[in-house]
Structures are given as C-alpha cells and as structure tokens.
C-alpha positions as CSV (number, residue, x, y, z in Angstrom):
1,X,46.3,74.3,130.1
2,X,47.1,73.3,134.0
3,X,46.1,70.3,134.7
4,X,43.9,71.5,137.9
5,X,41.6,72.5,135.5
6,X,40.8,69.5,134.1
7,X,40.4,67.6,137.4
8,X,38.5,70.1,139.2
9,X,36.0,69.9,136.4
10,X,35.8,65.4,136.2
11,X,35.1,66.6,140.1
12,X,32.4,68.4,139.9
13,X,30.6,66.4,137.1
14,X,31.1,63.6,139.0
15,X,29.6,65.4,142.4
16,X,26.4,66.2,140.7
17,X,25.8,63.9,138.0
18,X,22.4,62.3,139.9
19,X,20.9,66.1,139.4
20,X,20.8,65.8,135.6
21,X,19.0,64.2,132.8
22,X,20.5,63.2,129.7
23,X,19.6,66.0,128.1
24,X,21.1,68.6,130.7
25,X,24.3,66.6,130.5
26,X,25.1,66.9,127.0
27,X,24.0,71.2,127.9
28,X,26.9,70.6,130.5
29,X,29.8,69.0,128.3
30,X,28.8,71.6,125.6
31,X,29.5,74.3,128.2
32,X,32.6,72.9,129.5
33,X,34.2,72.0,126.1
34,X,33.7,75.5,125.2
35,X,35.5,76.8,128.6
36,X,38.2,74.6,127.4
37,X,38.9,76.3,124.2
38,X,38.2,79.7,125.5
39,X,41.3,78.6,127.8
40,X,43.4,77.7,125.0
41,X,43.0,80.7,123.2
42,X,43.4,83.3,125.6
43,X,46.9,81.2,126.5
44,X,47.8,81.6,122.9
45,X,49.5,84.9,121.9
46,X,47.9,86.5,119.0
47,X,44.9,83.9,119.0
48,X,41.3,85.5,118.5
49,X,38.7,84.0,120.4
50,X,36.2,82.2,118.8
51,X,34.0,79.5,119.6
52,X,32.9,75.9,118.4
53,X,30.4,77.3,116.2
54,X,32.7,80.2,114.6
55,X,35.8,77.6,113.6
56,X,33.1,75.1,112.2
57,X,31.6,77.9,109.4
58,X,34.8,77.7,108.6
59,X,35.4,74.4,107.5
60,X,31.8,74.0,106.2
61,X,32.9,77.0,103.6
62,X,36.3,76.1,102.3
63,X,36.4,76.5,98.6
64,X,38.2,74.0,96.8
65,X,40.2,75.5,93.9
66,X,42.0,73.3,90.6
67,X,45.2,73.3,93.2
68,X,45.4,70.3,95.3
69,X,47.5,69.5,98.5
70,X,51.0,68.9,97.0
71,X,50.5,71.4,94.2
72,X,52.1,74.3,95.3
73,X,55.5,72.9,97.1
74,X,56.8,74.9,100.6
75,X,60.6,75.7,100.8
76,X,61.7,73.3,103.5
77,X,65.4,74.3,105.0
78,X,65.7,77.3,102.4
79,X,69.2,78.5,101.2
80,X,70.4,82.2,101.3
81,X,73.0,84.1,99.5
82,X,74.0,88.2,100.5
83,X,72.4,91.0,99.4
84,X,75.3,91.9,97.5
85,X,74.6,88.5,94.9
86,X,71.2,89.1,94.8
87,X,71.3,92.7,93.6
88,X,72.4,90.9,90.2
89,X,69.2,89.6,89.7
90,X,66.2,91.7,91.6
91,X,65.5,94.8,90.4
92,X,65.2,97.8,92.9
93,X,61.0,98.2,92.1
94,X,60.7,94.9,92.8
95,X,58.4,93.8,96.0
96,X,60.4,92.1,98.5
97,X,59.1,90.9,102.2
98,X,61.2,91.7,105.3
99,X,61.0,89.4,108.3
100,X,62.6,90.1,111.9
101,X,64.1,86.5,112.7
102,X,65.6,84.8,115.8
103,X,69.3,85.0,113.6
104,X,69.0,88.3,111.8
105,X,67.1,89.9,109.0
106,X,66.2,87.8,106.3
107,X,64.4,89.3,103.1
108,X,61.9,87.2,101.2
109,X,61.6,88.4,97.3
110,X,57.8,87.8,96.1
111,X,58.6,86.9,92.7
112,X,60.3,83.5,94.9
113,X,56.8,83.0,97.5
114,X,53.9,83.5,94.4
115,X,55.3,80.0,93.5
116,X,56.1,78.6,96.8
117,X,53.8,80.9,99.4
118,X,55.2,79.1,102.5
119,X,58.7,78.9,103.8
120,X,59.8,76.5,106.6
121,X,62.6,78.1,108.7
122,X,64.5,75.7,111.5
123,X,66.7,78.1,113.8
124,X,68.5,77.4,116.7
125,X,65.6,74.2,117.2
126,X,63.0,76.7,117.1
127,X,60.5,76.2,113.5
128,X,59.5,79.3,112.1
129,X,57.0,80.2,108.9
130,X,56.9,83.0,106.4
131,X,53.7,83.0,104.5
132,X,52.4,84.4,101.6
133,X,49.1,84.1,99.9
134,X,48.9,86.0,96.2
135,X,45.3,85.6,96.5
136,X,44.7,88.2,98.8
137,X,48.0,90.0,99.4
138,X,48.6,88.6,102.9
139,X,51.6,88.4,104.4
140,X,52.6,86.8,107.9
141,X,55.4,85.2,109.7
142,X,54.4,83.0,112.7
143,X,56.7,81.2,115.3
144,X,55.7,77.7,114.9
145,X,58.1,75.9,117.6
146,X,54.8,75.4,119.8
147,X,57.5,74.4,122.9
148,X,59.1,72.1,120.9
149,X,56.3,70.8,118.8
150,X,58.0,72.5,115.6
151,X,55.1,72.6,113.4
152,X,56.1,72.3,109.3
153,X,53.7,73.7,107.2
154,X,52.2,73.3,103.6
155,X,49.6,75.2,101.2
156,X,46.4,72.9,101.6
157,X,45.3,74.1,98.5
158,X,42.1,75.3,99.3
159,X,40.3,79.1,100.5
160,X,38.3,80.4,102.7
161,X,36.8,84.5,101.9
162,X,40.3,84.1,99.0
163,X,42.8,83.4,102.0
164,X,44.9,80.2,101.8
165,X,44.2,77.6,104.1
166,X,47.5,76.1,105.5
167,X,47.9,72.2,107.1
168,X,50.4,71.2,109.5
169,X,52.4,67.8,108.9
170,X,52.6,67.0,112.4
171,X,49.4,66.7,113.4
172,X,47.2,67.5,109.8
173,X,45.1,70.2,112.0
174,X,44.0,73.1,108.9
175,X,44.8,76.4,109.9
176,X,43.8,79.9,108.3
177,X,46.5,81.8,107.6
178,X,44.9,85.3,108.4
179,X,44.2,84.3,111.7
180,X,47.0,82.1,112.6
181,X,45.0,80.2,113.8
182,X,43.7,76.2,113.8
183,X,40.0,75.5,112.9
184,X,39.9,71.8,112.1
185,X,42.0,68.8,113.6
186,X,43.9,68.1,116.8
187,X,45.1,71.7,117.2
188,X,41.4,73.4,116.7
189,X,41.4,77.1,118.7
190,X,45.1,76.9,118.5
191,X,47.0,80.0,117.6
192,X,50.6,81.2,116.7
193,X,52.4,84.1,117.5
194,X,53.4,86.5,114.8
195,X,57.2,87.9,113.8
196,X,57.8,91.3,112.7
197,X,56.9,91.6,109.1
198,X,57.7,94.6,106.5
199,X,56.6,95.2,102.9
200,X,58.8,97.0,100.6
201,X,60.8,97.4,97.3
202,X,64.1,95.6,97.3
203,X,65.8,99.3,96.8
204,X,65.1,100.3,100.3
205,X,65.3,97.1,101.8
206,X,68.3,96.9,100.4
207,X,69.7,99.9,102.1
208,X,68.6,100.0,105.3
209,X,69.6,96.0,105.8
210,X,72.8,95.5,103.5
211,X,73.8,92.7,105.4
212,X,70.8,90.7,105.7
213,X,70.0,87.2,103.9
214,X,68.1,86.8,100.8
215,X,66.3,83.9,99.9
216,X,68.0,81.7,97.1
217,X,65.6,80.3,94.4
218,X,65.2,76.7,95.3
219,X,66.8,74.1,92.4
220,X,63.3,73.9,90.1
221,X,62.0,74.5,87.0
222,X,59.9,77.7,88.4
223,X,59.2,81.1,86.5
224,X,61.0,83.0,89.2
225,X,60.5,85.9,86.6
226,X,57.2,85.6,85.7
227,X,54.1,86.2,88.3
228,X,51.2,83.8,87.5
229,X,48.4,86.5,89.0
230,X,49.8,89.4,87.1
231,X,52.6,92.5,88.3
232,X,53.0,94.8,91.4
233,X,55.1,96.6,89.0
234,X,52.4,97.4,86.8
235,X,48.8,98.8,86.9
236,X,45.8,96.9,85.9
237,X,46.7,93.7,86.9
238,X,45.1,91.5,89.6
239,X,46.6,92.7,92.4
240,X,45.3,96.2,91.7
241,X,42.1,95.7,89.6
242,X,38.4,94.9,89.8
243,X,38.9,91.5,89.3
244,X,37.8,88.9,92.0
245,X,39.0,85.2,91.0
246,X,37.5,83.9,94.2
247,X,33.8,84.8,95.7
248,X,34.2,87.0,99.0
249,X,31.0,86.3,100.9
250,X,31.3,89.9,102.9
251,X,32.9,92.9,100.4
252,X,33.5,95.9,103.2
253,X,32.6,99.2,100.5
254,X,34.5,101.4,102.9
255,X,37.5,100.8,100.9
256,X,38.2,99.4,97.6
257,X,38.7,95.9,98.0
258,X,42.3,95.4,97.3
259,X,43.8,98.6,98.8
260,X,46.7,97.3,100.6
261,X,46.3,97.1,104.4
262,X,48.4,97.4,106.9
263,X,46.5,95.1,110.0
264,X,46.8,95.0,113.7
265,X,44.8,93.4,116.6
266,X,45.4,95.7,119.6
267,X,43.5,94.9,123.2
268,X,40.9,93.1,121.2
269,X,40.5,96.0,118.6
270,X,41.0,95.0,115.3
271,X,42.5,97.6,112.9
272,X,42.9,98.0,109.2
273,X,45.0,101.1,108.2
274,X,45.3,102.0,104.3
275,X,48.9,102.3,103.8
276,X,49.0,104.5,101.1
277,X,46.8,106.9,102.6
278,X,49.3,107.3,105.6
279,X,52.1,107.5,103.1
280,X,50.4,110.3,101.6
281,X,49.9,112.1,105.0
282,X,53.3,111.5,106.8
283,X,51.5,110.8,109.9
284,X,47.9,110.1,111.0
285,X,46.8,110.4,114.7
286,X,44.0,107.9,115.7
287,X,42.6,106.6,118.5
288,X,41.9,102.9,119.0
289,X,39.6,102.0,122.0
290,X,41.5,103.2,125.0
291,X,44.8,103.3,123.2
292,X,46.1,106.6,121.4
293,X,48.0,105.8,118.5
294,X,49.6,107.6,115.6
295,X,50.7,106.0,112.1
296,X,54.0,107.6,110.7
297,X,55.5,106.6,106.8
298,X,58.9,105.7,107.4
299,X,60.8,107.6,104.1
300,X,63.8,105.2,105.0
301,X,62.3,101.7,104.2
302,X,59.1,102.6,102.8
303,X,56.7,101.3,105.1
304,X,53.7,102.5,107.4
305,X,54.7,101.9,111.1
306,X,52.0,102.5,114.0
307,X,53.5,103.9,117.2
308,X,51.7,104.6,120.6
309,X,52.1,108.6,120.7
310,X,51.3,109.0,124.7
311,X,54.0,110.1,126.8
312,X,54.2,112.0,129.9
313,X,51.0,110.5,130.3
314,X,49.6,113.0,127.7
315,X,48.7,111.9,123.9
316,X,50.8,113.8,121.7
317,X,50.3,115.2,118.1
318,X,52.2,114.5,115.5
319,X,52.2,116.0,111.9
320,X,54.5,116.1,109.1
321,X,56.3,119.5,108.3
322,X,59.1,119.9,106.0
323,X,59.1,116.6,105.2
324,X,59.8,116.2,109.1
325,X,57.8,114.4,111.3
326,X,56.8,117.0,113.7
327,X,55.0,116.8,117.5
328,X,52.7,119.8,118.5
329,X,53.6,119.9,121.8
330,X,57.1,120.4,122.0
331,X,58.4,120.7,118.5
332,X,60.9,118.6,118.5
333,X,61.6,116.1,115.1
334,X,61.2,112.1,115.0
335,X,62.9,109.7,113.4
336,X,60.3,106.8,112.6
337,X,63.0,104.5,111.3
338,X,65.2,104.7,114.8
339,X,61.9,105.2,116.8
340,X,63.2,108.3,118.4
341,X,62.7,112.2,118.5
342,X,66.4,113.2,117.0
343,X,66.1,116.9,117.4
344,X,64.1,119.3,120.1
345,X,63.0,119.1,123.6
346,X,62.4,115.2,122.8
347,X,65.5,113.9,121.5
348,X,66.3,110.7,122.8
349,X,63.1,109.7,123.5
350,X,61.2,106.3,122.4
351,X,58.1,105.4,121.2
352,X,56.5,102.0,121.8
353,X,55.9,100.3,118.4
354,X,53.3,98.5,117.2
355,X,53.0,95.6,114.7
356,X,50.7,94.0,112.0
357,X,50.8,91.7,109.0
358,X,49.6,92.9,105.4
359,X,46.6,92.2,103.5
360,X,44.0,93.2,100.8
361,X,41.4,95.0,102.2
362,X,38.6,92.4,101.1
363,X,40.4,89.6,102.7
364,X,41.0,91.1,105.7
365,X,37.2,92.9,106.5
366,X,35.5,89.9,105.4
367,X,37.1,87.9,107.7
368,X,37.1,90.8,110.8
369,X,33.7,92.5,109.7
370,X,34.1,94.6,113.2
371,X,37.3,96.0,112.8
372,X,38.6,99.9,112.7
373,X,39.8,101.2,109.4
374,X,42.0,104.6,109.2
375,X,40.9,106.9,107.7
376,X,38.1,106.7,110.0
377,X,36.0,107.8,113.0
378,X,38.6,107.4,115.4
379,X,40.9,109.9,113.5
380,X,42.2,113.1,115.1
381,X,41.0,115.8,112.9
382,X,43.0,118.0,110.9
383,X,41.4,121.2,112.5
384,X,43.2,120.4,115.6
385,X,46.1,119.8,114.3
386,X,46.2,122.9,112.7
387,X,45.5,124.6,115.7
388,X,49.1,124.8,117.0
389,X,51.6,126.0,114.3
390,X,54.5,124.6,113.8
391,X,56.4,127.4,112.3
392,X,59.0,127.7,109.8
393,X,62.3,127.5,112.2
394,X,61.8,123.9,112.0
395,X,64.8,123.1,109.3
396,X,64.2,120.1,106.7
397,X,66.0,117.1,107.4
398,X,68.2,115.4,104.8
399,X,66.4,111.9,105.1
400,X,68.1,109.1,103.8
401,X,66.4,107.5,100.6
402,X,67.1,104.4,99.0
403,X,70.0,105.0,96.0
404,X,68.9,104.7,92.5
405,X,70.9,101.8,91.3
406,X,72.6,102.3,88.2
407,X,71.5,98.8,87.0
C-alpha cells in the first residue's frame, strides 16, 4: 500500500470534515476502510476480492470440531530422504502430492499430511506451506515469505463449508485455506500466492522426478500406515462415498460432491474441472470468459493440466487420437508433459500453462458458488471436433508409463 494513499485520504477528510454530520462520517470511514482492503487485495497475487461483510460470514460460521488448536501438530523444518529410500516403504498406488519448490521437487506422501496436514518449509530465507485438509480433499502450497514476514503456520482446528481453517504464529490472523486468504486478525483481506501443485500415485511420480525429495516421517508415535478418514486405495470409503461428516451450507448438484476437482481462478473466472472426466477424454476444449483453454491428461504423471490452446492468434482444437494428443488444424502431435507439439507442422512449439490446486467438489462450489465447472456450457462440442478428421497416418506414440514395480 503506498503511503500517498493514506495521506491523500487524512487530507481530504480533514478538508471537509465541517460538511458532515456524525452520521455521514462514520458512511465516510466505512467507505474508505473498504477502499483500503480492496487495495490490499488486488496487490495480493492470487487474493479474491471480498469485502468487510464477506470475511465476517466467515468467522461468524466457523464450526468448531472435537480437534482443538495444538491437536493436530504441523511439520516445522521437515527432513527428506531420496526417492530411492522411500520406494521401500510407499507402495506405487499410493497418493502422493507434488510441489514445484524454490530448491527442486519435493513430493509430499498423504499417508504423512492426514496426520500432520501442514508443512512449514524455510528455503533460502523464504517460508513456504504445503497444505492438506482430509476433510475436503484440498491441496495447496502457498509462498508465505510475505517480504520477509515468513509466516509459520498451524491447523486452527476448526471449519468453515468442511475446509480447515489455518492460524499464523506471527501475527494469530485465521486464514482459509481454500482461499489463501486472511479473514480475521491483523492480516484480514491478506492473500498468498500459490506454488505449483500435482496429485498423483507415487508410481508415476516416482518416474518422472527420480531425483526429487521425499518427505521423511517425523520422529512420533503416528499411524503413518493407517488413514483416520478411510482409503484412496479403496472404494466406499469417505473420500469417495455419500458420507458428509461436516454440514456444507451450499451442496452444488452439478457434480457429486466429492468428485475430485481440479481448480483455477483465471482473470476473475473461477473454474472447477472434474479430473477424471478429462482423463477419460484425453483432452477437452473450453472456453473461459475471454480466454480459450483446453484440458489435456498428461499419461506421463497422471495428472490433468489446463493449457491456453490460442496460437497464431487463432484457438486451436485439440483431440485425442491414437492415444495421441492431436490439434485439428495442423495435425501435428503434443506432448502435455514437455508442453510442446513433438511431431508435425508444430513441433517445437509451447503452450502457456495453467495452474490450480485440488479439491472436492463440495468444498470448493460452496465456497465459489459462481464458478465454471467442465463438463459445462463453455465446452467446445464434440460435433465440431469431429468435423475435421484426423485420419489414420497419424502413428501411435510409445508414451512413457510409470513401471510396475516388482514390489
């Protein structure tokens, strides 16, 4: 915030203070208090803008759970050992987080964050958090150095719509971790910016990054091998059934509730892509407000990535053929893992990516009740995509998969 601002404003309320009442004045504080936080959160990256009103429904409907502050303990200055030592312990189904850090890769196994769901991160004197909350699949990593502040954060212990509530120790401000953002203390309208996040199975993750770090269990008594909420590896457990531990105010029928999302805000358009559906598909071409977008299943980590698909100025098509990722327009193949067209016309060019954080669908609509959701309106129908053929000189390409470990 310059401090102009503020002095330009003591001006002008000083100027014309005779011209008001009491009444008008408190009008005109109001009005400048929330120009004040607009201002912080449009300087914040990856900060929605909400006012006053919107971050006090907030803490008016936090529910308070049998967890208390202290109960579930972060990982402060967390230990790693290679992927090579952890293979003897994960098993290639299970679900493992992937986070893009300042130093490298580091991969994050969920059977470690259900018992721990925040991970403090100092590198190079910048603070950084993973988070994880079981309750409603969500999965972020935020850069928390704030220039230099270097936030360190803990599970509060309470909810709000099932999504963990996080506190800072530096200044105690409460923070939602779907937004990333600050609703109550010092650091209200206060957001962080996000770090590239993937979810996958430690098979592929640990092919495509063999060299990365993987987080060591911390020295405690913790059921590292047991999942208080249920499986991922198994069907009909929480993280897949009907079951709803925690009230959600808003339930968005569009989807089921828990279908795993992958969620962006782009431009001020809030998106909630079903990942599976896109997996399914190969690739799904969308259009988001202005922007014209296309959703591709990466075969060689497992994950949905979104890409912007105009170039030349032109959207292109893209569609899955041979278990190749096809455009329309001049044929040629792309590689969503390297972000480039490897064969055709194409090769060697780059698409601008895109990226989210994960969450269940219910946590993620209740909280974003106006955002996009693919499959939806804004997708390209598959009548025009079918209108140019792609042919059958297109050859199949050997994509890599993640080995079957012989465990």
């Amino acid at each position: 915030m310059e401090p102009a601002f503020f002095g330009n404003a003591v001006k002008l309320m000083k100027a014309h203070f005779w011209k008001f009442s009491q009444a008008t004045l408190s009008v005109y504080f109001g009005l400048i208090l929330g120009l004040i936080l607009a201002l912080l959160l449009a300087n914040d990256a990856m900060a929605r803008p909400r006012n006053m009103n919107d971050l006090k429904k907030i803490s008016e409907n936090l529910l308070s759970t049998d967890l208390k502050y202290g109960s579930i303990p972060s990982i402060i200055n967390p230990s790693y050992i290679t992927v090579q030592e952890a293979d003897l312990s994960i098993d290639r189904n299970e679900v493992v987080f992937i986070v893009m850090m300042r130093d490298g890769v580091h991969i994050y196994p969920q059977k470690i964050m259900v018992w721990h769901q925040v991970v403090n991160e100092l590198i190079d004197d910048y603070n950084y958090i993973v988070t994880y909350c079981p309750t409603t699949g969500t999965l972020v990593a935020f850069d928390a150095s704030m220039k230099g502040l270097n936030l360190i954060f803990d599970p509060e212990g309470r909810l709000y719509e099932g999504n963990m509530v996080l506190i800072d120790r530096n200044s105690g401000s409460l923070w939602l971790q779907e937004l990333g953002m600050a609703f109550e203390g010092p650091l209200t309208g206060r957001g962080l910016p996000t770090l590239r996040v993937f979810w996958t199975t430690w098979g592929y993750a640990k092919h495509v990054f063999p060299k990365a770090k993987v987080l060591n269990p911390p020295n405690s008594r913790k059921a590292y091998g047991r999942d208080p909420y249920g499986s991922y590896l198994k069907k009909n457990t929480y993280y897949d059934n009907d079951v709803t531990v925690y009230p959600i105010t808003h339930l968005d029928r569009r989807l089921h509730k828990k279908t795993p999302m992958l969620c962006l805000e782009l431009q001020g358009n809030l998106l909630g892509i079903d990942i599976n559906y896109v997996k399914k598909k190969g690739a799904v071409n969308f259009f988001l407000g202005p922007l014209a977008l296309v959703a591709m299943h990466d075969t060689d980590l497992d994950v949905v990535r979104v890409f912007d698909r105009k170039i030349w100025s032109e959207p292109f098509l893209f569609t899955r053929h041979n278990n190749q990722l096809i455009d329309i327009h001049t044929k040629s193949v792309w590689n969503p893992a390297k972000v480039i067209a490897i064969d055709g016309p194409m090769t060697g060019s780059k698409l601008k990516e895109f990226f989210g954080h994960y969450s269940m669908w219910m946590a993620w609509s209740s909280i974003n009740p106006e955002t996009k959701v693919i499959p939806g309106d804004g997708e390209v129908s598959e009548e025009l995509l079918s209108q140019t053929p792609i042919g059958d000189n297109v050859q199949p390409e050997n994509t890599p998969q993640a080995p079957k470990d012989q465990k």
